[in-house]
N, C-alpha and C positions, 0 to 999 in steps of 0.2 A: 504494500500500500504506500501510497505517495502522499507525505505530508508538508504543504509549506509553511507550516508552524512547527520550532524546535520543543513544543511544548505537549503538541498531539503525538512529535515523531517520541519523544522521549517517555513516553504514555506506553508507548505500543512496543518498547524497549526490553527484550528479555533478562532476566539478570546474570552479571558474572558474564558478561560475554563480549565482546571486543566490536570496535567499528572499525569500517574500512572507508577512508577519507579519497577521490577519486578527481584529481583533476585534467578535463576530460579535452586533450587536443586535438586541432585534425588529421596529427602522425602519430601519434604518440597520447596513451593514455598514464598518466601519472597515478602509483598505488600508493597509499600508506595504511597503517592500522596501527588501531590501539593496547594500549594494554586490557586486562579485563576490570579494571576499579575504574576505568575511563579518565584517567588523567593524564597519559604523555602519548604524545602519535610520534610513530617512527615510520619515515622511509622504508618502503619495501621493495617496489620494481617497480620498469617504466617499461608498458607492454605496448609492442607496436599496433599501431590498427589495422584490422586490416577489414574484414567485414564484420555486422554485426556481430552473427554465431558466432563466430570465432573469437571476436571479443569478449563476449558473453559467456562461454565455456570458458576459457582464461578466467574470468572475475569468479563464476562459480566454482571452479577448482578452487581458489584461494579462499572463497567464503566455506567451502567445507573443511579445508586443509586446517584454517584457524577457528571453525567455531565461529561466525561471524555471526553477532545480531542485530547490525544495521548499517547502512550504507549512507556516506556524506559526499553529494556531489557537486564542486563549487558552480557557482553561481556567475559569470563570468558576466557582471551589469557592467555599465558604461559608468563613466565617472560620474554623471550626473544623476543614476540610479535609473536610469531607463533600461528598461530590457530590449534587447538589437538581437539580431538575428543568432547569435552564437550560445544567448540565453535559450532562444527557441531551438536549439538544436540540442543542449544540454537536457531540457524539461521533454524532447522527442527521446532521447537516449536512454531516460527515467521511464517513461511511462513503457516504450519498448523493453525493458529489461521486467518490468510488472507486470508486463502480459506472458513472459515465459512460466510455464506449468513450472514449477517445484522450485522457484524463485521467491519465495514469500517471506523474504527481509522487508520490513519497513524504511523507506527511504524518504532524505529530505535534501536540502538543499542548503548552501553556507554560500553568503556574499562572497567570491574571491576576488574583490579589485585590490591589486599590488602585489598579489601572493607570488606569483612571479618574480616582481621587482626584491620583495621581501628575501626570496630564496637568493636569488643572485647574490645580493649585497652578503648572506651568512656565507654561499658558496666563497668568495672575494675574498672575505674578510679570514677564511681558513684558508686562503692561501689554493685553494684547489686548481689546477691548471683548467686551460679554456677546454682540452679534451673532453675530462672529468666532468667535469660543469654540466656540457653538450649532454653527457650520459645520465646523468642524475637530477637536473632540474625542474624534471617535472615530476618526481616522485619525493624530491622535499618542497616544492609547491603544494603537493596533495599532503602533503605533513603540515604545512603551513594551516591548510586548509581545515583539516580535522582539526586540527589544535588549537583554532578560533573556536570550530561549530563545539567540545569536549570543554574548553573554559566557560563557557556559555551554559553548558551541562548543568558544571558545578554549582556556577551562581543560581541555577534553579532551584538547584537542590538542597540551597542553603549550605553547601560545605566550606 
């Protein structure tokens, strides 16, 4: 189920169970996931795209391999908060992955404007070569990403 409220999707939240943060390019899909108390997101792998299924068998490997009980995928609005067309393609990617039979994580959505910029600058700042960077910046973008929508959590939860 698809929820654009962090308050319905954390409702419908299993307990003890990890999220996978997703930031979703048009080469390259960025993974992260969480721990299971829901406070630190870590980088996992940047899968290439290729078609749907196949991206989607990819995500659900990983959602069975870790236990996954829900899925965060950023939000890619314009700087003035409008949604453009890459929002519509991100919220088509959502509902296409909730129409697959035996797919029934509850999924939501987390603003990512900067999350990109944000990776860069930590990638930079550890000195990582431009290689490195190429190879991983979109799978600490999708860290970036979870670990907005996971502090968010928190503050809900009063911890």
């Amino acid at each position: 189920m698809i929820y654009d409220d962090l308050a319905g999707f954390a409702a419908a939240l299993p307990p003890q169970q990890s999220l996978v943060g997703l930031d979703l390019g048009t080469a390259t899909i960025g993974v992260a996931v969480s721990d299971t108390f829901l406070s630190i997101a870590t980088p996992l792998e940047t899968i290439k795209r290729r078609k749907f299924m196949q991206d989607a068998a990819r995500l659900a490997e990983i959602t069975a391999e870790r236990q996954i009980g829900g899925l965060v995928l950023g939000l890619p609005r314009n700087m003035d908060g409008t949604e453009g067309p890459r929002c519509q393609s991100t919220r088509a990617f959502a509902r296409n992955l909730d129409r697959i039979d035996g797919f029934d994580l509850p999924i939501t959505f987390w603003d990512e404007r900067l999350s990109t910029v944000a990776a860069e600058r930590a990638l930079l700042e550890a000195d990582t070569s431009r290689k490195r960077r190429a190879e991983v910046i979109d799978q600490v973008a999708a860290g970036y990403i979870l670990q907005g929508a996971l502090d968010r959590l928190r503050v809900m939860r009063g911890a």
